[in-house]
N, C-alpha and C positions, 0 to 999 in steps of 0.2 A: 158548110158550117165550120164555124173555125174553133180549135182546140183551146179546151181550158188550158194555157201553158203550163202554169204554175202548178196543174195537176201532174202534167204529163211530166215536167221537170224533175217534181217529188216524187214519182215513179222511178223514172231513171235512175234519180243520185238516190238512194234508197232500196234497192234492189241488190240485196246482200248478199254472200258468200253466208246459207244456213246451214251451221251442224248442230252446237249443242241446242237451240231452240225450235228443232224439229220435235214437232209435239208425234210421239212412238204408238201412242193409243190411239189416236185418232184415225177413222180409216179414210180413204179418199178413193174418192165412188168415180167409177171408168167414165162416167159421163164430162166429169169435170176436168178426166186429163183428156178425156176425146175435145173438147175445147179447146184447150190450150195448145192443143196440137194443131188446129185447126188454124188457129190463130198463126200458128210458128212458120206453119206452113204456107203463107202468104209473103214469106219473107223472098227477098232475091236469089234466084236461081242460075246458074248457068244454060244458057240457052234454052231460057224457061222451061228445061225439061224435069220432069217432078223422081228425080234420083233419089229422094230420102227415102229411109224406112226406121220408122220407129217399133221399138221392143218393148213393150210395157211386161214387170215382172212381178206379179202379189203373188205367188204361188210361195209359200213358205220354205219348202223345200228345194227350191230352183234358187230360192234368194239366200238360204244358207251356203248352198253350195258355191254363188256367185260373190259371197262375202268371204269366204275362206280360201278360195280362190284369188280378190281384192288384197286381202293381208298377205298371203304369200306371194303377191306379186309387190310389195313393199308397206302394206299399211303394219304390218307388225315391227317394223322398224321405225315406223312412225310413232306405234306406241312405246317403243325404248327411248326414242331420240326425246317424246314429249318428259317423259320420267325423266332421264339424265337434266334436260335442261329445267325441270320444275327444282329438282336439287341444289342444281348449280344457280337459279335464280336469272337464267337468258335473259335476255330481251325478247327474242323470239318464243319464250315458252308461251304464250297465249294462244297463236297463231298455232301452233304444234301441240298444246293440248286440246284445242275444237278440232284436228283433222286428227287428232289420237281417239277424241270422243267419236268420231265419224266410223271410222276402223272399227274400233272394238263393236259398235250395236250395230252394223250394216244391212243386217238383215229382219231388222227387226221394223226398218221403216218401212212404211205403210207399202210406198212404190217405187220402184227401181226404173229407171227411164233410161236405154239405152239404144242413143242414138247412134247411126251408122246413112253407109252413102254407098250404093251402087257402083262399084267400079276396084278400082286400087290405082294407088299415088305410083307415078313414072317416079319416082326419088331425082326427082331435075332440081329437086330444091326452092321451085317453085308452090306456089301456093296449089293450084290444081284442084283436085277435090275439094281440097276444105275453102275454098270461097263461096261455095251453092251449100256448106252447112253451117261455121258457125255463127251466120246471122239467125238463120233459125235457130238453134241452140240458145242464141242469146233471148230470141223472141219469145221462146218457151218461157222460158225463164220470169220475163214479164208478165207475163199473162199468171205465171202463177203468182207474182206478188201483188199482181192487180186484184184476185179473189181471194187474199189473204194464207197463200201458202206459199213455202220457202222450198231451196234448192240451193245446193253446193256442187260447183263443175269443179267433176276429178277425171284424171285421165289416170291414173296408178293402175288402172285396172287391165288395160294396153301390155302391160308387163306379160301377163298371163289369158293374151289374147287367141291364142289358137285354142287354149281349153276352154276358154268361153264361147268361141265360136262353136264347140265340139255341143259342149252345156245344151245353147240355145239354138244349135242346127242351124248356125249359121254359113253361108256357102261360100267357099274362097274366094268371089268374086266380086265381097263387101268388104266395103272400111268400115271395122268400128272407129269411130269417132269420141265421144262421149259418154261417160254414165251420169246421172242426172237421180239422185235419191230424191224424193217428192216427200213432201211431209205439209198438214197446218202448221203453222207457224206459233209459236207460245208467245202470244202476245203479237201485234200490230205495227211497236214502235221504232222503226230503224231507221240511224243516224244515218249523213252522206259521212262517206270516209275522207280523214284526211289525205290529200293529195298537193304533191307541189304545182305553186300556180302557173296557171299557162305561161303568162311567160316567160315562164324557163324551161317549157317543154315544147314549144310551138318555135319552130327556126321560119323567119322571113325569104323566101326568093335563095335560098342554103342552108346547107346545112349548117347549124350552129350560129348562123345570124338569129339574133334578138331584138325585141324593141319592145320599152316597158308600156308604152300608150298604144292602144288601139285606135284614138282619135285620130279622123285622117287628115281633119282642118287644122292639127298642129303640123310644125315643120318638121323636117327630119332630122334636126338637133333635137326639139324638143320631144319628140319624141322616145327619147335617152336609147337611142342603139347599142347592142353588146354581139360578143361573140362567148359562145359556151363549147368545152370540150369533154368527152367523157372518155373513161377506159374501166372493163374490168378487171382488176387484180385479185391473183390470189396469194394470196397472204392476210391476214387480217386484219380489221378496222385498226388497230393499235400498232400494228409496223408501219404503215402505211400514211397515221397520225404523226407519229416522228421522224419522216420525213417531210411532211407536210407544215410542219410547223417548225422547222429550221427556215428561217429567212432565207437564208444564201442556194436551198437545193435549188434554185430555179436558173443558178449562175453557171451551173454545172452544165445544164444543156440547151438552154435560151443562146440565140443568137445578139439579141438587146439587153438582157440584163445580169448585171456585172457584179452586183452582189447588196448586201445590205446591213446596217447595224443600227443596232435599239438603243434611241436617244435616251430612255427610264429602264421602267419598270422590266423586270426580267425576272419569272413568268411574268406574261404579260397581263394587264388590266385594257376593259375598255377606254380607248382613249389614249392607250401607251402608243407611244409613237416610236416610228424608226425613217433610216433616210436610206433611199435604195438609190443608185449608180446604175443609168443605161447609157447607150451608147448605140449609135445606129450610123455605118457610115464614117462622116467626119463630125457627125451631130453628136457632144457631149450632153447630158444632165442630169438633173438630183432631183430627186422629191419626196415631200415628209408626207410620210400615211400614217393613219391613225387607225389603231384598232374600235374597228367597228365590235364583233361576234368573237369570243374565242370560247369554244367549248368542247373540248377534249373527250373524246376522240373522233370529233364529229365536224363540226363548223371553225374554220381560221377564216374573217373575213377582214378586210382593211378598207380605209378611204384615203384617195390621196387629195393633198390640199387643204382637203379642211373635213372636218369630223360631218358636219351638219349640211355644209356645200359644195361636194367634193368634185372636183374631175372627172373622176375616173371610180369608180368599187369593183373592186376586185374580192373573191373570195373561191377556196377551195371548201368539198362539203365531201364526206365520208359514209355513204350508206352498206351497213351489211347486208349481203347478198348471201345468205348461208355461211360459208365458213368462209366465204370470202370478201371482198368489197370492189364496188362502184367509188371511183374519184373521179369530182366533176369539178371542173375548174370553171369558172365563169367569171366575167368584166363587163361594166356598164358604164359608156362615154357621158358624162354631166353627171347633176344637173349644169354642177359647176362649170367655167370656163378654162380647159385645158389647151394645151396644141392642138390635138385635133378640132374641137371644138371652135376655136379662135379659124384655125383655117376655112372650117366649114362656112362660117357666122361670116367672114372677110370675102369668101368667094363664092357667094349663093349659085350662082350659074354652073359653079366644077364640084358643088358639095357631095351628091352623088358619086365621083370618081374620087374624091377625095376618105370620102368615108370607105370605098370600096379596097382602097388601096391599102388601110391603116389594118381593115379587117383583114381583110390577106395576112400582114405583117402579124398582126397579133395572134390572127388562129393557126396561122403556124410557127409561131413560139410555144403558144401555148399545148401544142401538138408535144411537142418534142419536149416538153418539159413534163407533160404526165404521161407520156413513153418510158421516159428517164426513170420516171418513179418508179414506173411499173418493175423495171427491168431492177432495180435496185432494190425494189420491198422483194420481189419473186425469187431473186437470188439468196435471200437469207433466210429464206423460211426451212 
């Protein structure tokens, strides 16, 4: 019989990270996490041998000690960190006051689920163990928002894991994995979260190949091809932005690009334009980009050729990671008709080796240019 998708979909994208809407009254009867466990437990295994062991915890007193335990292995810095940044007005203080709300009443929720795995990790830095658990983990998970109850994966509790294991008699020859709070859920209605879309996270046949259609019966021009780069830096979203939005940093460690100056407006508006200077070989040339996105301290993006039709978009994007940031560079060939484009469209039979060769070229400029950065924001912090 084949699955409602659209059901199953909404499960999926829906299946939230629950703290503060973990309903604390409400109890949740062994039968329903016997379920779900059930359920989790049909997940993939390593050599379909059944290693998990789940810990279910309603004893009031096992789960105080297991929450104070939780905070002194860092949830009480969690509840500092959520105060300083509700002060200071973060961007992150949302995110840090639901796991400062998690912290502080830990023990008060109905049931503690602590999952573990038979064995212990060789530290090879491979995956190991945890591929036979957090599919089930995740599967639990499901099952409880398929009958209307919620759950929050934390691992803080790892911190202060030999006295848990002491707590709950567990034998040095498990992994704790996971704790898993169980609660009803206060209310039914949860959004999918914003996420950046596939294709800026999905690389083609490489890494950091892109391509903006899925459609297989367009061609591989139309399909608008790109290369993406990332690094994380530490230094913050705002060092990081002023570099990013000086035209010319990319002159300093690009092999192709030579520099650039803004034909207007300075700060820039959508639509300001500038002309940048490559050079590749004995190949000269110029091209006017047009600000597409500029929003400080976050998105610098541009188009070249034309605002609406462009060759090439290029754009750098600035996410904080804690006290530090991700810089992602990315470029997308069209829609408009550029060099590469022109080449590709001129020689259908070598367009594959052609597109192959440019991506080469570009993802290692682009390489070296958010290296550069790195090394230059990280040095002034």
């Amino acid at each position: 019989m084949a699955f409602d998708k659209k059901e199953a979909d909404r499960l999926l994208t829906t299946t939230r990270a629950v703290r503060q809407r973990l309903d604390l009254d409400r109890p949740v009867s062994d039968q329903i996490l016997s379920d779900c466990i059930e359920v989790a437990e049909q997940a993939p295994s390593g050599g379909n041998i059944t290693s998990r062991r789940w810990i279910v915890i309603k004893d009031s007193q096992i789960k105080s000690k297991l929450a104070e335990l939780y905070r002194t292995a860092g949830g009480s810095e969690v509840i500092e960190r959520a105060k300083r940044q509700e002060v200071a007005g973060s961007s992150g203080s949302r995110v840090s006051k639901s796991a400062s709300y998690l912290a502080q009443n830990m023990e008060k929720v109905p049931a503690l689920v602590l999952l573990t795995i038979m064995g212990r990790h060789d530290g090879s830095g491979r995956p190991g163990l945890f591929d036979s658990v957090i599919q089930a983990g995740w599967s639990f998970c499901l099952a409880l928002r398929a009958r209307g109850l919620g759950s929050a994966w934390t691992t803080m509790h790892l911190g202060k894991s030999d006295e848990i294991a002491g707590l709950l008699g567990i034998p040095d020859e498990v992994t704790q994995i996971v704790l898993l709070p169980v609660a009803w859920t206060k209310g039914n209605q949860f959004q999918a979260a914003t996420r950046k879309p596939v294709t800026e996270i999905t690389w083609v046949d490489n890494w950091g190949y892109t391509k903006q259609s899925q459609d297989e019966e367009l061609s591989l021009l139309e399909q608008m091809p790109g290369v993406t780069v990332e690094v994380d830096i530490k230094a913050s979203g705002q060092r990081v932005w002023e570099l990013v939005s000086d035209l010319n940093v990319a002159s300093k460690f690009s092999d192709e690009f030579l520099g650039a100056d803004w034909s207007d407006d300075v700060p820039p508006i959508i639509g300001s334009s500038f002309v940048g200077r490559n050079q590749r070989g004995d190949r000269y040339w110029e091209t006017t980009s047009y600000v597409r996105t500029y929003e400080p301290p976050n998105v610098f993006a541009w188009n070249v050729g034309d605002l609406d039709l462009p060759s090439a978009q290029w754009k750098f994007e600035i996410d904080a990671i804690g006290d530090q940031s991700r810089l992602r560079h990315s470029m997308i060939i069209g829609p408009g008709i550029g060099g590469t484009a022109r080449a590709m469209r001129d020689n259908p039979d070598n367009a594959h080796s052609i597109l192959k060769r440019r991506r080469e070229q570009l993802q290692r400029n682009m390489e070296l240019t958010i290296r550069g950065i790195k090394k230059e924001a990280e040095s002034r912090v």
